[in-house]
N, C-alpha and C positions, 0 to 999 in steps of 0.2 A: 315331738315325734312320739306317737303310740309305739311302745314295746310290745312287740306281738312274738307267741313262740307258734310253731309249727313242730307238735310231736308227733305226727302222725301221716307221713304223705297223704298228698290231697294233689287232684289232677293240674297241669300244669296251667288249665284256663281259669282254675280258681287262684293261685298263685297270682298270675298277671296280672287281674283284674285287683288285688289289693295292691301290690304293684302301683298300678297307675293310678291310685286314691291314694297314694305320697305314703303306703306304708314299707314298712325293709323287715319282713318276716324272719323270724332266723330259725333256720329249722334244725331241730335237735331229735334224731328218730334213736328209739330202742334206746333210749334213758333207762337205767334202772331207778327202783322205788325212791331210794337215797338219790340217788345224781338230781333226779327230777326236785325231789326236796328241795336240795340245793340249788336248783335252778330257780325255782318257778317265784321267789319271791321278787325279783324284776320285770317282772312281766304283767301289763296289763290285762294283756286280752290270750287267748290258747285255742289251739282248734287241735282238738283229738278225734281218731277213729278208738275201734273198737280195742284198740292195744294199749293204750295209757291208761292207767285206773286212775283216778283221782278219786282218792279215799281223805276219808276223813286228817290222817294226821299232815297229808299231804297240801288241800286245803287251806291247812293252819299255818302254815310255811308261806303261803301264798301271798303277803302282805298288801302287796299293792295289786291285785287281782281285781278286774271288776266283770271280764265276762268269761264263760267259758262257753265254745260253740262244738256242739258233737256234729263232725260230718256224716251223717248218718241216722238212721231211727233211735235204736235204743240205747234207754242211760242207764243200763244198769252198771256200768263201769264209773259212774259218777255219785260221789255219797249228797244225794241232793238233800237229803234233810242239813247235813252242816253247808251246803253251799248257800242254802235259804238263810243259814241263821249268822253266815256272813258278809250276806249282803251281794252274793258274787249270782250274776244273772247267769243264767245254762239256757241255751238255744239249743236248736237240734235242724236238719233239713229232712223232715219224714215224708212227704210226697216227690222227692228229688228220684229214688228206685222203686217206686211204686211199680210201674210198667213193668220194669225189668222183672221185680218179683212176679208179677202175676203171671208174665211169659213163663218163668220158669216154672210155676203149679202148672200152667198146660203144657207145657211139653212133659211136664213126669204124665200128666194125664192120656196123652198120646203114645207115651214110653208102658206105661203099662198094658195098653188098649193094644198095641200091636206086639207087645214080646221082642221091644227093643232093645234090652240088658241081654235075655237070652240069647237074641238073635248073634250081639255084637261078640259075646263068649264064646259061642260054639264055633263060628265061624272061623275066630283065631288059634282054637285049638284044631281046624280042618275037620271039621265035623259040621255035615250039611242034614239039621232036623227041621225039615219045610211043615213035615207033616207035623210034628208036636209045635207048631207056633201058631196057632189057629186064632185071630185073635177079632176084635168088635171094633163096630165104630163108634167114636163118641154122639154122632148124632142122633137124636130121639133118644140120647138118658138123660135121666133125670142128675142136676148137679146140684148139692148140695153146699151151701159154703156157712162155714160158721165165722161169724166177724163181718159186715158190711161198711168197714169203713174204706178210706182208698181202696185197698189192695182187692178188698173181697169185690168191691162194687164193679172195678177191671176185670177180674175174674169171670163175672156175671156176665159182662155187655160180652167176653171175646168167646164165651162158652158159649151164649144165647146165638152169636153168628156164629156159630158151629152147627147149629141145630137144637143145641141141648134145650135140653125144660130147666132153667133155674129156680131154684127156694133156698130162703135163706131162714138164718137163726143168730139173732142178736140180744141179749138181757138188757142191753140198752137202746135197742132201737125196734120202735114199733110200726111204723111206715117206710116200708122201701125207700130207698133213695134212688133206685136203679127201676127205671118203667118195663115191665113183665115179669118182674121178679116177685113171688110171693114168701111173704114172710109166714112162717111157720114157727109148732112150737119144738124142743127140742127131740121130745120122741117122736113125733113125725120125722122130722128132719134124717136122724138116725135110720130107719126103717123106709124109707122113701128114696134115699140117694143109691147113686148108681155107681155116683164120681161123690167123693166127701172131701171138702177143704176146708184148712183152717187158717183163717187171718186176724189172731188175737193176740194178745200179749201173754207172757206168761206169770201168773200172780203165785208166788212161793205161799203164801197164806194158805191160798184154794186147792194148789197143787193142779194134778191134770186134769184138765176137760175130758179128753178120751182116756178111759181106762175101763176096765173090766165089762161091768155094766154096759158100758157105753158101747162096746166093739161087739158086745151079745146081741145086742138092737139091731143090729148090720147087716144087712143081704149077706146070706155065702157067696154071692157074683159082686158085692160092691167091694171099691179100691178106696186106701184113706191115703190123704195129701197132707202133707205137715211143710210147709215152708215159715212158719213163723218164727216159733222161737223153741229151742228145747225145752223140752218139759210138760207141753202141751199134753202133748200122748207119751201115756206109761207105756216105756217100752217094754217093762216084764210084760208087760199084759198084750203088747203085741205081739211077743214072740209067740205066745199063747192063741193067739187068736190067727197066725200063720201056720203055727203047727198043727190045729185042730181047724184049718180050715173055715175058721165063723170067718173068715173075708177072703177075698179073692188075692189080696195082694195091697203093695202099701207103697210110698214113696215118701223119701226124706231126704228134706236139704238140713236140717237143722238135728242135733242131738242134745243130749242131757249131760252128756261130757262130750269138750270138743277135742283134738280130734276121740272120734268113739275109739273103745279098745273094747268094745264088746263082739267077739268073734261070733257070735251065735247066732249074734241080731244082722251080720251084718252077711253073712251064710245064706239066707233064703236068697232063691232062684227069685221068684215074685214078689220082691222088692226092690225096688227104682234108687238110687241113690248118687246123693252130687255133694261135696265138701262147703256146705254155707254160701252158694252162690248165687242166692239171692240178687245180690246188688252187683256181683260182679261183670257190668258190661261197659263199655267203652262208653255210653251215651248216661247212663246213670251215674257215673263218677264222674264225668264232665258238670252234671249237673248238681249235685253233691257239693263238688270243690266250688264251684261258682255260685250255690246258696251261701254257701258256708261263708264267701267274701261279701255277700250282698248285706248278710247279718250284720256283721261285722263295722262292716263301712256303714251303716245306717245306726248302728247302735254310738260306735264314736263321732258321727254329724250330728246325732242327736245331743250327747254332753258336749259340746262346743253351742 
């Protein structure tokens, strides 16, 4: 019998489904760094979210470890250079909240376009400002996305049946994947979009994609999208580019410290804002939990 841990809830149809492939998951949530130590050397196989770090000293503890599966995109919670040099495989299911992601870039997109923060604020305070919410339709702008892999390519098909004109910008990709979408270079891109998205990772080396420069290039009428990952967009330089008007207005599920404690950034009227909810829907974490057992169950058929 595979020893399998569960640190991390994962929906109940991904549970089941190892379940019924003869495994007895034992789940252990909000382990500290130590308890986990102590744990994790009985354990084959592990399915973490974003809350378990598996760091290097922890790893080394890990004795009889051979897979480790993140329900979900990113591994920066994972120290993959010692996990490569011990031999211990890391999966991930990163098209599982694709969708969900990209729904959530167009609704901050819609949420800007119509002065739906404001709207919902004023209201609750009994204050009816009809006349200061004047706001656009997304159809006939132009939408900009930077990243066209999953997430940005969804982005493109559900903007393009909106009406919008898509272009896109990728350092690694030079032929659309997405048919009507023109690929572009990044100063266009900047200067051209209407609607700005970003669907990349975030590389600490390079630091941010948007920052100073970059929000100069910007329509004073264009809105910038950040669902990816924090750090993407300098938020100094946002604040900057709100306060001084180089942009219309901004929207962010993701930050550079989570939760933010930045009161300043977090202050503007014309800015859209959701706590990491990217992945949060009922149909992405269904599908999440139930990659994350697919991995899993194919990866120990395979060692037998």
């Amino acid at each position: 019998m595979v020893k399998l841990l569960i640190s991390d809830p994962i929906a109940d149809e991904g549970v089941e489904k190892l379940e019924r492939a003869g495994f007895e998951p034992d789940h252990k949530y909000d382990l500290s760094a130590e308890e986990l130590k102590d744990e994790i050397g009985q354990y084959e196989g592990i399915v973490v979210r974003s809350g378990t770090k598996l760091r290097a000293s922890i790893l080394d503890a890990a004795e009889g470890l051979k897979i480790i599966v993140r329900a979900g995109v990113g591994l920066d919670n994972i120290d993959l250079d010692r996990a490569d040099e011990l031999g211990i495989e890391v999966q991930n299911t990163p098209a599982a909240s694709s969708n969900s992601v990209a729904e959530l870039a167009l609704g901050h997109m819609f949420s800007l376009a119509r002065e739906i923060p404001r709207g919902t604020a004023s209201l609750k305070k009994q204050k009816w400002i009809k006349s200061d919410l004047y706001g656009t339709e997304l159809a006939g702008k132009t939408l900009g996305i930077i990243g066209v892999g999953r997430i940005g390519s969804l982005v493109a098909e559900k903007g393009m049946a909106l009406g919008m004109e898509a272009i896109a910008y990728d350092k690694f990709v030079e032929e659309s994947p997405v048919e009507g979408v023109e690929m572009v270079n990044l100063d266009r891109l900047l200067s051209d979009s209407d609607y700005l998205t970003l669907h990349i990772p975030f590389i600490e080396s390079e630091g941010a994609t948007i920052a100073e420069p970059e929000l100069k290039k910007m329509k004073d009428s264009a809105y910038l999208i950040n669902c990816a990952r924090g750090g993407v967009v300098d938020e100094k330089a946002l604040k900057q580019a709100l306060s001084n008007d180089w942009i219309a207005g901004a929207a962010l599920d993701v930050f550079t410290e989570e939760p933010p404690e930045d009161e300043e950034l977090l202050s503007f009227e014309n800015l859209s804002l959701t706590p990491h909810l990217g992945a949060s829907t009922a149909e992405a974490q269904t599908r999440v939990g139930t990659q994350a057992a697919d991995e899993l169950i194919d990866f120990f058929d395979k060692e037998e």
